[in-house]
Structure formats: C-alpha cells, structure tokens
FIBA-379256 format. One record per atom (N, C-alpha, C): residue in three letters; x negated, y, z negated. Coordinates in steps of 0.05 Angstrom, whole numbers, plus 5000, padded with zeros to 4 digits. Example, Ala and Ser with C-alpha at 12.3 -4.5 7.8 and 13.67 -1.06 7.14 Angstrom:
2
ALA473648864844ALA475449104844ALA473649344844SER474349554858SER472749794857SER474250014843
This chain:
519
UNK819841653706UNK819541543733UNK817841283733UNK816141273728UNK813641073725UNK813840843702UNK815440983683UNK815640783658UNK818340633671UNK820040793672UNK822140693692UNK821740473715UNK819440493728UNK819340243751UNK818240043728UNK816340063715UNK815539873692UNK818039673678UNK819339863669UNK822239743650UNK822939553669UNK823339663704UNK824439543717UNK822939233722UNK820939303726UNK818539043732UNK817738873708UNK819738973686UNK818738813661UNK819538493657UNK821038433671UNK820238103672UNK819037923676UNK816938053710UNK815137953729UNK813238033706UNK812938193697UNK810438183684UNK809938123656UNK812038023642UNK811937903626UNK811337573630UNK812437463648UNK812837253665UNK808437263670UNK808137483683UNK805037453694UNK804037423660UNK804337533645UNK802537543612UNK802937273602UNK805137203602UNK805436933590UNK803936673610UNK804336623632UNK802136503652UNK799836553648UNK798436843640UNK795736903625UNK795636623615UNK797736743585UNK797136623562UNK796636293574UNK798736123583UNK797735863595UNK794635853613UNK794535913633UNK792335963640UNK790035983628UNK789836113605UNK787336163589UNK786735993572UNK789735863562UNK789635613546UNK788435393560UNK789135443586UNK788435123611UNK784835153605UNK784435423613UNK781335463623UNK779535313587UNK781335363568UNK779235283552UNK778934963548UNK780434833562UNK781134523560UNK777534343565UNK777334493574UNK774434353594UNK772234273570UNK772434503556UNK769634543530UNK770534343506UNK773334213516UNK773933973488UNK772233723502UNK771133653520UNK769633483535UNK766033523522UNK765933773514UNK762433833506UNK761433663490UNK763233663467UNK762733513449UNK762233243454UNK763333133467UNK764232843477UNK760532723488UNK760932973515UNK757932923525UNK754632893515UNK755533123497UNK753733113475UNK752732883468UNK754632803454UNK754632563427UNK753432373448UNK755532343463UNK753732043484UNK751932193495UNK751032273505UNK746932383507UNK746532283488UNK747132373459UNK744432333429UNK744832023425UNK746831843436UNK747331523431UNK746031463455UNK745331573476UNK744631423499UNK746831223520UNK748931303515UNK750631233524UNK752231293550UNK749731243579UNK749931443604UNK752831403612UNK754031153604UNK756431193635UNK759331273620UNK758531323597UNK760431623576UNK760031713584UNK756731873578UNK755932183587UNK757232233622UNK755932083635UNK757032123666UNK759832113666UNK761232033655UNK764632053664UNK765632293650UNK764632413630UNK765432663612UNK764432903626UNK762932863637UNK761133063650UNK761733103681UNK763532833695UNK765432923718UNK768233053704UNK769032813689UNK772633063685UNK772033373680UNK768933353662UNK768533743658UNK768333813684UNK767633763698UNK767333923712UNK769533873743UNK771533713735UNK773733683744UNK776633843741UNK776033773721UNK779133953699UNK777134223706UNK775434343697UNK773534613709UNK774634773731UNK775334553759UNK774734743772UNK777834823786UNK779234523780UNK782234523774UNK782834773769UNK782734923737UNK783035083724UNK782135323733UNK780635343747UNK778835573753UNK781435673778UNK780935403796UNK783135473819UNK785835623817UNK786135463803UNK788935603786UNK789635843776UNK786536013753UNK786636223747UNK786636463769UNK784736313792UNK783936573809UNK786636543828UNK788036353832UNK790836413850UNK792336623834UNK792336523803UNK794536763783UNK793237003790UNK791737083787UNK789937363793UNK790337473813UNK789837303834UNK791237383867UNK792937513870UNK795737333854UNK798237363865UNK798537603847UNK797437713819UNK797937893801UNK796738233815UNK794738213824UNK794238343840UNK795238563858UNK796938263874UNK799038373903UNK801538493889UNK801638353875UNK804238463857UNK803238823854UNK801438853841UNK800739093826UNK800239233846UNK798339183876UNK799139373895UNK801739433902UNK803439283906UNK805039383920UNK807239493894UNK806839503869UNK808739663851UNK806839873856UNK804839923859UNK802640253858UNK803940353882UNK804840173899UNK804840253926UNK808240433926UNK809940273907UNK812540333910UNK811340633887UNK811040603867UNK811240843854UNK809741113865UNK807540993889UNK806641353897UNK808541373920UNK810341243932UNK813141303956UNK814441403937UNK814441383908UNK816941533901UNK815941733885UNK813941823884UNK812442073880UNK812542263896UNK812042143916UNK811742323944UNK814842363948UNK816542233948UNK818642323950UNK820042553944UNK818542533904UNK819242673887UNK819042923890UNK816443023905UNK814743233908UNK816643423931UNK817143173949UNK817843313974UNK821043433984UNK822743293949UNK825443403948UNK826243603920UNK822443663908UNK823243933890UNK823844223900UNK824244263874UNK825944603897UNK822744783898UNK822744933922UNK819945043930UNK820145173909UNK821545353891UNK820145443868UNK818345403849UNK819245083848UNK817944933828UNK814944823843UNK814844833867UNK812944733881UNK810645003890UNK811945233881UNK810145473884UNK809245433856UNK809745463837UNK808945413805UNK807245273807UNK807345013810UNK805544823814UNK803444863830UNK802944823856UNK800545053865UNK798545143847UNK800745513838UNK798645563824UNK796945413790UNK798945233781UNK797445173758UNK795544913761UNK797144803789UNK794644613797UNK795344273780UNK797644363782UNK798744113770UNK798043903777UNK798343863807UNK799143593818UNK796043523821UNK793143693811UNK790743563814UNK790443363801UNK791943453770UNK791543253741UNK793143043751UNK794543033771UNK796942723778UNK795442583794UNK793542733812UNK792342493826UNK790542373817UNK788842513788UNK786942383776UNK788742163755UNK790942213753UNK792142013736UNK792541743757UNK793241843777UNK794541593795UNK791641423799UNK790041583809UNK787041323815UNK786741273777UNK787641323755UNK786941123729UNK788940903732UNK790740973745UNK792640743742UNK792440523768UNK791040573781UNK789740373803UNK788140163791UNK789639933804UNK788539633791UNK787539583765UNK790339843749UNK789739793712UNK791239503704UNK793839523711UNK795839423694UNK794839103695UNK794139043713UNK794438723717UNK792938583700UNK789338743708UNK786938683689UNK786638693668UNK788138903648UNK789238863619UNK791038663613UNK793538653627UNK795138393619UNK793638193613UNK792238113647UNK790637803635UNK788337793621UNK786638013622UNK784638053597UNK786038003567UNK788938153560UNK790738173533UNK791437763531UNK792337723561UNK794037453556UNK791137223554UNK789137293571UNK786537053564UNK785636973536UNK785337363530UNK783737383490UNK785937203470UNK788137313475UNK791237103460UNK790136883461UNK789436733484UNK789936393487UNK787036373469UNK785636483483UNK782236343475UNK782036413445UNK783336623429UNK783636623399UNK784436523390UNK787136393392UNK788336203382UNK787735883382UNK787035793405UNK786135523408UNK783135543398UNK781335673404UNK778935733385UNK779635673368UNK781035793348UNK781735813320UNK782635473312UNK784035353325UNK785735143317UNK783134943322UNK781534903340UNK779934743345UNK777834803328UNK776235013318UNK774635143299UNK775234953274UNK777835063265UNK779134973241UNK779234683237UNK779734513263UNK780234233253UNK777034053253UNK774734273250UNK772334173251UNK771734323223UNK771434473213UNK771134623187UNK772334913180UNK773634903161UNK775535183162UNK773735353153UNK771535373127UNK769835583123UNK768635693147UNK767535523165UNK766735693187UNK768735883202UNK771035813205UNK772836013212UNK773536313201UNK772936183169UNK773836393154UNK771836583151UNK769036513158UNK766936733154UNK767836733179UNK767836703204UNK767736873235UNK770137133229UNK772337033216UNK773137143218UNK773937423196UNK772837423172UNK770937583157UNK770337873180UNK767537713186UNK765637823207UNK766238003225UNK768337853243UNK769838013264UNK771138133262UNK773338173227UNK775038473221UNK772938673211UNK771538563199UNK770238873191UNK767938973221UNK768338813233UNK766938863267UNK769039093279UNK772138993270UNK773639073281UNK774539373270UNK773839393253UNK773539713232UNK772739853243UNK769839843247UNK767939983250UNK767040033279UNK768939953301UNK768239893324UNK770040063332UNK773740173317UNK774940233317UNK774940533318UNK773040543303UNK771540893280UNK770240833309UNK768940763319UNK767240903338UNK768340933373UNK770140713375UNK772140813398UNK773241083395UNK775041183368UNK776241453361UNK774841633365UNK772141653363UNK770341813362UNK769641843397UNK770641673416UNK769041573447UNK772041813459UNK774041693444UNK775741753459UNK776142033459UNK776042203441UNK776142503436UNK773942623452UNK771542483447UNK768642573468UNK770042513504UNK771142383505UNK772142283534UNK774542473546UNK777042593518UNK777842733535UNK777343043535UNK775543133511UNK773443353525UNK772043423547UNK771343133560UNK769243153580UNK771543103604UNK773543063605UNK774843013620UNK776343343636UNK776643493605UNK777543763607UNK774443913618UNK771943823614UNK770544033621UNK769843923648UNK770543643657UNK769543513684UNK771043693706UNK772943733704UNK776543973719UNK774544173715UNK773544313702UNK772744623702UNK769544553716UNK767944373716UNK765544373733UNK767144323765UNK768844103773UNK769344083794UNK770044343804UNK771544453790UNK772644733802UNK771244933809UNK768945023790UNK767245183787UNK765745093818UNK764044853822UNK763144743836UNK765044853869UNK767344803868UNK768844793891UNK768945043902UNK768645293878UNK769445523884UNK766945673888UNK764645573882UNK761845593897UNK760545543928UNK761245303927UNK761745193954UNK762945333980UNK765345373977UNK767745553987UNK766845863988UNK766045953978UNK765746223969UNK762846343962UNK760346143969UNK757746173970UNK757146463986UNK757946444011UNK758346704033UNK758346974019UNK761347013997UNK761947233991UNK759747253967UNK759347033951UNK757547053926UNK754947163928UNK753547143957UNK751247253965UNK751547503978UNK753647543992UNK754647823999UNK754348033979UNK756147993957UNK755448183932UNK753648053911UNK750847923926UNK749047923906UNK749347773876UNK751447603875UNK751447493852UNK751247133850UNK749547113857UNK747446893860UNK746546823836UNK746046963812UNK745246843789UNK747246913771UNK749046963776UNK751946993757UNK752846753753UNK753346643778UNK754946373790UNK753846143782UNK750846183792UNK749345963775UNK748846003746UNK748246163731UNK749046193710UNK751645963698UNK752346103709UNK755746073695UNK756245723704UNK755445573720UNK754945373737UNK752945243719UNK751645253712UNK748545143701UNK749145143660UNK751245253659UNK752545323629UNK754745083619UNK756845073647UNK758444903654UNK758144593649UNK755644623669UNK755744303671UNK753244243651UNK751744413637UNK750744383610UNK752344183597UNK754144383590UNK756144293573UNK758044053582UNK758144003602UNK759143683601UNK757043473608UNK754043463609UNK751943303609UNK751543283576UNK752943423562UNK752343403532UNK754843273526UNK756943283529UNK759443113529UNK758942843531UNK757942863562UNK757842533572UNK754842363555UNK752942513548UNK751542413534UNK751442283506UNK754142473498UNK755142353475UNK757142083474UNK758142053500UNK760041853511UNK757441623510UNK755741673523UNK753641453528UNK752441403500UNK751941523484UNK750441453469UNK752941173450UNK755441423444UNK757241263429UNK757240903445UNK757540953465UNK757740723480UNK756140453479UNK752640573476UNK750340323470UNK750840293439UNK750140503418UNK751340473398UNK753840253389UNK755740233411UNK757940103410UNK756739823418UNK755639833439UNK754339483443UNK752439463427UNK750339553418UNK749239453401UNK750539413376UNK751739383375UNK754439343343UNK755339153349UNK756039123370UNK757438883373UNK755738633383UNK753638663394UNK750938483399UNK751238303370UNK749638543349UNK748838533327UNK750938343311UNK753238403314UNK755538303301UNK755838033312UNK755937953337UNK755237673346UNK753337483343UNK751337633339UNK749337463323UNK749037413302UNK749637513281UNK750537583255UNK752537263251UNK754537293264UNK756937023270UNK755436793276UNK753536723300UNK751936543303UNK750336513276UNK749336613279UNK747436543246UNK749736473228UNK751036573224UNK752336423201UNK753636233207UNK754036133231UNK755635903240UNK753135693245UNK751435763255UNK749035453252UNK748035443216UNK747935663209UNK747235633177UNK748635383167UNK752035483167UNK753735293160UNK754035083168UNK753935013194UNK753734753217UNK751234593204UNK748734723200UNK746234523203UNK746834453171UNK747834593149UNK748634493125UNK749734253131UNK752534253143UNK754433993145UNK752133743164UNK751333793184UNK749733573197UNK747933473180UNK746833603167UNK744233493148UNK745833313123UNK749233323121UNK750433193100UNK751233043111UNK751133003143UNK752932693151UNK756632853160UNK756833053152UNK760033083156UNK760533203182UNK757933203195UNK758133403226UNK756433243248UNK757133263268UNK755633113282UNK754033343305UNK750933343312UNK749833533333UNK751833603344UNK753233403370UNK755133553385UNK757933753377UNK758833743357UNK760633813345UNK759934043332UNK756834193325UNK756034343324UNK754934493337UNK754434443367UNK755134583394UNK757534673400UNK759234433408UNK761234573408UNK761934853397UNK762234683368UNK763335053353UNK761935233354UNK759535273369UNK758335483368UNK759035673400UNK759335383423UNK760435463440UNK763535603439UNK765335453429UNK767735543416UNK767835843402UNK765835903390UNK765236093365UNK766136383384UNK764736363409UNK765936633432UNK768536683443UNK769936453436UNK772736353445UNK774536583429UNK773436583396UNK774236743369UNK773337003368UNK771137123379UNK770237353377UNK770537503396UNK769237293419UNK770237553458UNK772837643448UNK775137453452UNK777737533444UNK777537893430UNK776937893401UNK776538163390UNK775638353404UNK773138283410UNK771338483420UNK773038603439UNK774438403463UNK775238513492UNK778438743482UNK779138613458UNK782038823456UNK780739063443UNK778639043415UNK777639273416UNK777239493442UNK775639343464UNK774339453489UNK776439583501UNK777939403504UNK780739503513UNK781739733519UNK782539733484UNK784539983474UNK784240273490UNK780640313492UNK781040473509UNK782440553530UNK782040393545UNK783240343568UNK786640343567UNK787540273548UNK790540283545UNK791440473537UNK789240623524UNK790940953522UNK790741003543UNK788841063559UNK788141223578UNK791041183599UNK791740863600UNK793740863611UNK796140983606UNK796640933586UNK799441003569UNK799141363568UNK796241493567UNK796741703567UNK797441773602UNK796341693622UNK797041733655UNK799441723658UNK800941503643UNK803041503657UNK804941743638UNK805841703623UNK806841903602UNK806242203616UNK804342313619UNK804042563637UNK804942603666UNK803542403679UNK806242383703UNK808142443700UNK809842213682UNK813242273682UNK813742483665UNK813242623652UNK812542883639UNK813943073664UNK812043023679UNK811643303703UNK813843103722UNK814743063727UNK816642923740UNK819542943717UNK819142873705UNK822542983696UNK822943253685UNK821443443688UNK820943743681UNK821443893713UNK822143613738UNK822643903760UNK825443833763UNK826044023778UNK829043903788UNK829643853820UNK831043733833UNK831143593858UNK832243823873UNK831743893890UNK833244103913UNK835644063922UNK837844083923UNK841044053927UNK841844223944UNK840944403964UNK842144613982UNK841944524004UNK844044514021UNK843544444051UNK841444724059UNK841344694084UNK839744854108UNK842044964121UNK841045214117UNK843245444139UNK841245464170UNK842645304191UNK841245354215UNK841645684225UNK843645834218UNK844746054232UNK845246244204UNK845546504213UNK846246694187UNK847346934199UNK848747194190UNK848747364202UNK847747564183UNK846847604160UNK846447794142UNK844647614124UNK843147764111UNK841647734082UNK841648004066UNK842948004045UNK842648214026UNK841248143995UNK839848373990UNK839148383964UNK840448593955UNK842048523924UNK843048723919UNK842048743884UNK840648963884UNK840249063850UNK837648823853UNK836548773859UNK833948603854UNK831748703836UNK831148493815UNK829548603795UNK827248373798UNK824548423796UNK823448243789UNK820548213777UNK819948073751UNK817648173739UNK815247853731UNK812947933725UNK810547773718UNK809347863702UNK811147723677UNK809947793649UNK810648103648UNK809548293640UNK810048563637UNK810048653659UNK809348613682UNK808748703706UNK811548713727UNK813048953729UNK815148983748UNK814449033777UNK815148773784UNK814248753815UNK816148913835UNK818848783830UNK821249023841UNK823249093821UNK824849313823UNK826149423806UNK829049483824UNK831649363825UNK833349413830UNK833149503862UNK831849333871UNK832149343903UNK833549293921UNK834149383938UNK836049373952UNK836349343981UNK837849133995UNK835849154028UNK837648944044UNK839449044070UNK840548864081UNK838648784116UNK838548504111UNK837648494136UNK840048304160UNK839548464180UNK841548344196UNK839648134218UNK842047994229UNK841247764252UNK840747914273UNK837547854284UNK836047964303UNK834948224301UNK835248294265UNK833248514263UNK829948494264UNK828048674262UNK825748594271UNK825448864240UNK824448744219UNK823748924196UNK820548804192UNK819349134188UNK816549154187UNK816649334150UNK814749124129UNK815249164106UNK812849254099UNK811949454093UNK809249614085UNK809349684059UNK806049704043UNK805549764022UNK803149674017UNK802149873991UNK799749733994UNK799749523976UNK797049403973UNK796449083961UNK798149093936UNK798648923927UNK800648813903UNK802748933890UNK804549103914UNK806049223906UNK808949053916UNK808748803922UNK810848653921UNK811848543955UNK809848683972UNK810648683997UNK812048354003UNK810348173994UNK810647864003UNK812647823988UNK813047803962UNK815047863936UNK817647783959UNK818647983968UNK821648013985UNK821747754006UNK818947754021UNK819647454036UNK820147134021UNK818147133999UNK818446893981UNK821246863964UNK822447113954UNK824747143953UNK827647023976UNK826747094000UNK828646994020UNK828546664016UNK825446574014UNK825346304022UNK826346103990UNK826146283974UNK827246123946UNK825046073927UNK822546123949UNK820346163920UNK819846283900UNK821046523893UNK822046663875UNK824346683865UNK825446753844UNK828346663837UNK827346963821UNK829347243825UNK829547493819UNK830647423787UNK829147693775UNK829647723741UNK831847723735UNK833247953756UNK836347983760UNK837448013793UNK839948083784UNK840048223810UNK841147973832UNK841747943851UNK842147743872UNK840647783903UNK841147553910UNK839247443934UNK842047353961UNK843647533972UNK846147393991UNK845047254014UNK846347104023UNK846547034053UNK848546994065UNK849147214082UNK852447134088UNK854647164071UNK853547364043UNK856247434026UNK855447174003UNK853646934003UNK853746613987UNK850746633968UNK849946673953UNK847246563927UNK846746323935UNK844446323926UNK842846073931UNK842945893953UNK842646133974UNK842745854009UNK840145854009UNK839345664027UNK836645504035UNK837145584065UNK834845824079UNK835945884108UNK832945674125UNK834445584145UNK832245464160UNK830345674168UNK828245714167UNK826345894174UNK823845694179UNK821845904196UNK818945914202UNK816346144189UNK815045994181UNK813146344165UNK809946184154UNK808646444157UNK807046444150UNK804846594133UNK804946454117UNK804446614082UNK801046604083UNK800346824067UNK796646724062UNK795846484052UNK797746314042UNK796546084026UNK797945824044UNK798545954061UNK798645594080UNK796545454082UNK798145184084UNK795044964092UNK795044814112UNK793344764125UNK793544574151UNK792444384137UNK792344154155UNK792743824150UNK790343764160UNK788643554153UNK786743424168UNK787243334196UNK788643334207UNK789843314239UNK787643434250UNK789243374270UNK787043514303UNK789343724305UNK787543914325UNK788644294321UNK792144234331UNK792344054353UNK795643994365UNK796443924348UNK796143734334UNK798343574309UNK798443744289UNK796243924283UNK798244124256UNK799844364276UNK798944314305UNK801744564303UNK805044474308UNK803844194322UNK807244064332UNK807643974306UNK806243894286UNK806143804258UNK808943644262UNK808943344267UNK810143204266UNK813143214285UNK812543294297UNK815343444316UNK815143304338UNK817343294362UNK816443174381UNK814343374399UNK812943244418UNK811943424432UNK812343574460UNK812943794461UNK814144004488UNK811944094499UNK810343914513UNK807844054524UNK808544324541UNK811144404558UNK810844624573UNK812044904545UNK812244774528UNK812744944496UNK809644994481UNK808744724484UNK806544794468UNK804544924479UNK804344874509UNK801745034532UNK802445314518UNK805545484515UNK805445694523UNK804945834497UNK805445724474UNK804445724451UNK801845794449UNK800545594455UNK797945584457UNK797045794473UNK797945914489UNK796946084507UNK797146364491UNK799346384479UNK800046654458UNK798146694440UNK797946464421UNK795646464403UNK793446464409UNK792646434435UNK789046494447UNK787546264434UNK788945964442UNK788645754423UNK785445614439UNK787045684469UNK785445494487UNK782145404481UNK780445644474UNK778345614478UNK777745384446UNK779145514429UNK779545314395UNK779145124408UNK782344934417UNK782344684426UNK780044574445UNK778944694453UNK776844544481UNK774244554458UNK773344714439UNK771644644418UNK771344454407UNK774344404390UNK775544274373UNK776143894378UNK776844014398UNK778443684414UNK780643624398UNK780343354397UNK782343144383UNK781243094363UNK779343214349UNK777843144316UNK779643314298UNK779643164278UNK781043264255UNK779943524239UNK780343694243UNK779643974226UNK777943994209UNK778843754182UNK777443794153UNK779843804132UNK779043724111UNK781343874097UNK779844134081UNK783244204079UNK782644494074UNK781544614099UNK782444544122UNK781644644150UNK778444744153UNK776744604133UNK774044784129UNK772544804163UNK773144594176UNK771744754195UNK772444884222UNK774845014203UNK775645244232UNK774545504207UNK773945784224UNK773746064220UNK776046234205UNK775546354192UNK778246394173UNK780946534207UNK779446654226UNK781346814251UNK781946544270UNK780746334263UNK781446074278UNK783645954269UNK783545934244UNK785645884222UNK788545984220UNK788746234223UNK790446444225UNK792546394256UNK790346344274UNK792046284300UNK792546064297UNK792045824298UNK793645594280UNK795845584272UNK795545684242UNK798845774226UNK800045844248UNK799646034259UNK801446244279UNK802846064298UNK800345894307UNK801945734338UNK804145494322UNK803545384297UNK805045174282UNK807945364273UNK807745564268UNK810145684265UNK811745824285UNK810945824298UNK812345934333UNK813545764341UNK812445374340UNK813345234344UNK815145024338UNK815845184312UNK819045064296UNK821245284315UNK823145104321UNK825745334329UNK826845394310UNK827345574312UNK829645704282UNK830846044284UNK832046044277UNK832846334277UNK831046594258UNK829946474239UNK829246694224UNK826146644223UNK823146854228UNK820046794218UNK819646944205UNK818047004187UNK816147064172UNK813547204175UNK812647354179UNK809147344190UNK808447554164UNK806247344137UNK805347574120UNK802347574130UNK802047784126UNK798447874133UNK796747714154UNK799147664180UNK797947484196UNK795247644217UNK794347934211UNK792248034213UNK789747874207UNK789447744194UNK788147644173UNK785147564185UNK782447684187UNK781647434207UNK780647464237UNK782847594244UNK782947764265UNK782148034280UNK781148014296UNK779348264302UNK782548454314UNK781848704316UNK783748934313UNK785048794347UNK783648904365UNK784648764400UNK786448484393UNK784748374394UNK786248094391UNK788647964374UNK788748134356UNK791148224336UNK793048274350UNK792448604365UNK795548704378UNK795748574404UNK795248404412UNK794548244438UNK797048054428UNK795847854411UNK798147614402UNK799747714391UNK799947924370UNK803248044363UNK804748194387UNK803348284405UNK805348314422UNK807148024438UNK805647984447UNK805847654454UNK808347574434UNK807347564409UNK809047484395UNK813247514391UNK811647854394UNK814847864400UNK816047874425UNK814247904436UNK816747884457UNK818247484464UNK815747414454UNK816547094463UNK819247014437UNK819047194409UNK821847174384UNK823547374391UNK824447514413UNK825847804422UNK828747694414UNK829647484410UNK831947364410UNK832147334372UNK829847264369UNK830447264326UNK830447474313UNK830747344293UNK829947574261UNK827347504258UNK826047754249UNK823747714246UNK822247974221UNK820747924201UNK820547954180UNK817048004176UNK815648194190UNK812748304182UNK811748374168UNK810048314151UNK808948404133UNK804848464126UNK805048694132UNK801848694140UNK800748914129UNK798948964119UNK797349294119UNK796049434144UNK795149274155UNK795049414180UNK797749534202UNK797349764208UNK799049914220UNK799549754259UNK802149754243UNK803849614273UNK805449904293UNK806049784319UNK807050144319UNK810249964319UNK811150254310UNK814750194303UNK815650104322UNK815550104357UNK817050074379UNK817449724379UNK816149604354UNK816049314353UNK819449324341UNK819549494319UNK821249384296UNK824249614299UNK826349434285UNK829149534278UNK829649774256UNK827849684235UNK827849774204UNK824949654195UNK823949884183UNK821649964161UNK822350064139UNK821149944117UNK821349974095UNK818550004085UNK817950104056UNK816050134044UNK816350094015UNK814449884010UNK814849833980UNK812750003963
C-alpha cells in the first residue's frame, strides 16, 4: 500500500533529490569567495575585500532563498502524500471484513500502525534533502579540497572511513537497544493504561502493591534500555567530536607545512579547513541517518504487511430477511469448544432470549450472525444463502463511543430526527446524562461517562439505526436492577415490529420473548 503510493510518487521525488543535489551544490558556491577575501585582507587590498565580501553574501542569500522555497514546496508535497496515504488507510480499515477487524482489536494491531504512521510524519522529505545536500557538499568538497592539495584529502578521508566503521558498530548496537525499548515502551504504556483504568478495581481487591510492583519492574526495565540508548548515543558524539578534530589537526598540520613552504597561501588554508566540514558533515549526517532509514523502511514494510494480510469485504447488505439458520455449527479456540454442532432457526420478528452462564458461548451465536466469527464447521444461512452481511443494530460489551458529545455518538453521523431522537432519549433515561453532559465531548474511551451512563448510550445509538434485526449482549451492564427492566421494557415495546436477539445473565421474564434457548 504505502510502498505502492511511493513507486507511484517516484518521480516527484526523485525530481525533489536531484534539486537537493543542485541546491546543495548552489549553497556551497559562496565559500569559493573566502578565500578570495582573505587574501585581500592579508594584501590590504579593501575594495577587493569589500566587493568579495558583498557577492558572499549576495550569492548567500540568493541561495539560501532558493533552498528554503525547495524545502517549502518538499514539505507540502509530503503532507499531502501522508495525507493521501492515511485516506487510504482509513479506507482500508473501514472495507475489511469485521472478522478481520475483531482479530485485530484483540491483538491490538492497529496500535503498532499508528505508532508507525507518526514515524513516518515529516520523515521522507528531511532525509532526501539531508541524503541529496551530504551528495553535493561531498563531492564538490572533495573536488575543491583536491585542486588545493590531494594528501589532505586523502588523510580526511582515511579518517572518516575508519570514523565510518566504528560509528557503524555502534549505531548496530543503538538500533537493537532501540527496538527493545520500543517493545518494552508498548508493555509500560499498557501496563500504565491498565492501572489508570482499573486503579478502582486494583484497590478494591487490595492489590496495590502487585501492580506497582509489576509497574515499578516494567519501567525499570525500560529506564535501563533507554539508558543504554543514551549512553550509546554521547558515546556516539563524542566519537565523532573526537574524530573531527582529529581531521582538523591533521589538516592545519598539513596546511601550516605547505604555507611555511610558499605552496599555500593563509587564505587557502582557511578555506580548506572551512571546506574540510563540507567532506566530513556529509559522512557523519548519512552515518546519523541510517538510523532513521531503517526505522523508516522498517514503518512502512509493517504497515503494508498488515494491509495486504486482510481482505476487503465484498457482501452487499441484506436490508430484509425472513430466516437465519445455523445448521451443524461447530466452533472452537484453540482446544476450547465453544459450540458443538448447533443448531437454531431464527425467524423474522422473533424475539429470542439466549441464556447461559459466562463463557459458554452465549455472545459466540450473535458475533456469528454478524460475521465476526466464521464457524469451525457447520454453516451460518440467511434465507437458505452463506455468507450474507444482514443490516443490523447491536450492542456488544466491547463497543466504543467516539469523543463526540452524548447526541452525536447516538445519531453517530445520521441525519437528525429530533421527534426520533427525544423519544429515544426518553427510553434510555438519557435526559438527565445530556443536561450534565451538554454539548462537550465525552473523552475518549468515553472516560467520563459511568460505566450505566455508558451502557444507555450504546443503547440509545443502537435504537437509533433503523433496521430490521438488534442485538442486545449484556446490556444489563451497569445498570441498577429497576432501571434495567424499566428501559428493556421500553425497549421492546418501542422494536415490537423486529427481530430481536437478548443476551444477558440476568433473568428477563419470558412474556418478553418468542424462543429461549440455553447454551
């Protein structure tokens, strides 16, 4: 996907690298003037020095102008390819088949994608012209170096491969420490999040020093990671300090040799000393780099990884149905047989109440209907047809509301039917929420509604899709016992016309339902 828009954008940006390359060649134009100025200073020769000393700083700013417009325009470019490739991410996401999007969930996939997407924010450009500047300024360095004394070249550049060795050995060493700490940074955030979230219950059953324990062990262990990142890192500049000075000294060594023989002139021995960074930044910065270009090359590569590993959803939407059957349904997790050759027809406008206790598959049969499960064996009908996609409404334990205000996650992008939504609202016992709440956005992760605030939410956002067929798992949840059978009554009578599909541990009385079952 990503390498793919790249391939596609590979001209513009080859087009931007090679403009680097000019550009960087322009910017070094200015420092062939140093010399010049020099010399006339040490002759006394002011209205040289003054005219050398305007074009520098003429051609200067020329050049300068020039680089920071390329930059500009390289920039805009790169937003708006970041901009096109997370539209077609999101795309991506939002036409996989929910199976693949329940999977994901739980392994938490798409966390590692968004930490990839902010690495690839305002990477590409800053490497190019960092890669296309070091090109120019190494090369013309070099040629201008050379046509003043080649030994000096040839020790800089001595200097700077075995700089380049050993700088190499200690990036390899940054980068393995970096993606350790990267793997233990995911397990502190998490740890961290699931503290936060769950502090309430952690002190409820007294385990307050487990957590921190286990918390205080955690991030031990990645303050020793990242310490090792830091250390490699000064270690790393001081190497390369050392190594630049190292180059200077041997370049005035050699320089003040030739001046003291007549074959060099002061200015010309500035110069190349000024020059001398032209030959070495170059190294240093692609050394510096590299990091950074794995890091890329590894972001993107995992992205499209997880992007050509799903598959696109291809089923229309059944607005209407008259039957759903499971016939012979098998279905297992890992060793664990969740159903075994089940069997179960539901008809249009039945009202089935599905009991059992905890993890005996009760939800299993609804995620099933909706395609989030795909059975071991056995088939899933609708209407006599496999694999339909039925329009439905439902509400599962792991829904999420949106940072919206409490109306917009329930009309959630819909138009709005205020004499629909009042009555909605009135079912779900919303009113007093909303007059709390207002028009402020929730939180994400809805953190600051009540887990029974929450619950009526879902409820009123799913009431307020039309459709023929809902859902309600463990919509107890939260809910005090009264106020429970209050809004499920409510409930049905306001769906008396649908199918409707309950699933709860708490005891409903039958005069609700068509068919009960028990898993």
């Amino acid at each position: 996907m990503i390498r793919d828009k790249y391939k596609k954008n590979f001209p513009k940006i080859l087009l931007l690298f090679i403009t680097g390359i000019i550009v960087g060649s322009l910017s070094i134009f200015p420092m062939v003037f140093i010399q010049k100025v020099i010399d006339y200073l040490t002759l006394g020769n002011q209205s040289e020095f003054i005219k050398y000393i305007i074009l520098y700083s003429l051609v200067y700013i020329l050049v300068n102008m020039f680089k920071i417009a390329l930059v500009n325009f390289g920039s805009k470019f790169e937003l708006n390819l970041n901009r096109d490739i997370k539209d077609e991410i999101v795309e991506s996401i939002l036409s996989t088949k929910i199976e693949q999007l329940e999977q994901a969930g739980r392994s938490n996939v798409f966390n590692v994608i968004i930490d990839d997407l902010k690495s690839l924010d305002d990477k590409l450009i800053s490497l190019i012209f960092d890669l296309g500047f070091s090109i120019s300024s190494f090369i013309i360095g070099s040629i201008i170096i050379i046509s003043y004394d080649y030994i000096m070249l040839f020790a800089m550049i001595i200097i700077s491969a075995i700089s380049t060795v050993v700088i190499q050995k200690i990036l390899r060493s940054s980068e393995m420490a970096s993606e350790k700490s990267q793997i233990q940074r995911l397990n502190v955030i998490n740890k961290f999040f699931d503290i936060i979230v769950g502090a309430r219950d952690i002190k409820l059953f007294n385990k307050e020093k487990v957590f921190t324990s286990e918390f205080h062990e955690e991030n031990h262990e990645l303050t020793k990671l990242d310490k090792k990142i830091v250390n490699i890192k000064n270690v790393s500049q001081a190497l390369v300090s050392l190594l630049f000075n190292l180059i200077m000294a041997t370049l005035i060594f050699i320089g003040g040799m030739r001046v003291s023989q007549g074959s060099l002139s002061v200015g010309a021995l500035i110069a190349i000393i000024l020059y001398a960074s032209m030959i070495t930044d170059p190294i240093f910065n692609i050394i510096e780099n590299q990091k950074e270009i794995s890091a890329f090359k590894n972001s993107v590569k995992r992205i499209d990884e997880t992007f050509n590993s799903i598959d696109r959803e291809n089923i229309d939407l059944i607005e209407d149905f008259n039957e759903i059957q499971f016939k012979d349904v098998s279905l297992k997790y890992g060793d664990n047989q969740i159903l075994n050759n089940f069997n179960l027809i539901i008809n249009k406008n039945d009202k089935l109440k599905i009991n059992g206790r905890t993890g005996s598959g009760k939800s299993t049969i609804a995620k099933l209907i909706t395609n989030m499960y795909k059975p071991t064996s056995g088939h899933v009908y609708v209407d006599g047809k496999e694999n339909q996609m039925i329009s439905l409404s439902a509400v599962f334990q792991e829904n999420k509301l949106f940072n919206m205000s409490i109306i917009d996650n329930i009309t959630f992008k819909s138009k709005v039917d205020e004499d629909k939504l009042n009555e909605i609202i009135k079912i779900c016992r919303l009113n007093e929420v909303i007059e709390k709440y207002g028009l402020n956005n929730i939180g994400f992760d809805s953190s600051t509604l009540s887990g029974g605030e929450k619950t009526r939410v879902l409820l009123a956002r799913a009431l307020y899709k039309d459709c023929e067929l809902y859902i309600f798992d463990e919509i107890s949840t939260g809910l005090d016992e009264t106020l429970f059978y209050e809004i499920f009554d409510d409930i049905m009578k306001y769906l008396r016309s649908k199918t409707i599909i309950t699933i709860d541990h708490k005891y409903i009385d039958e005069k609700y339902f068509t068919k009960s079952i028990a898993i």
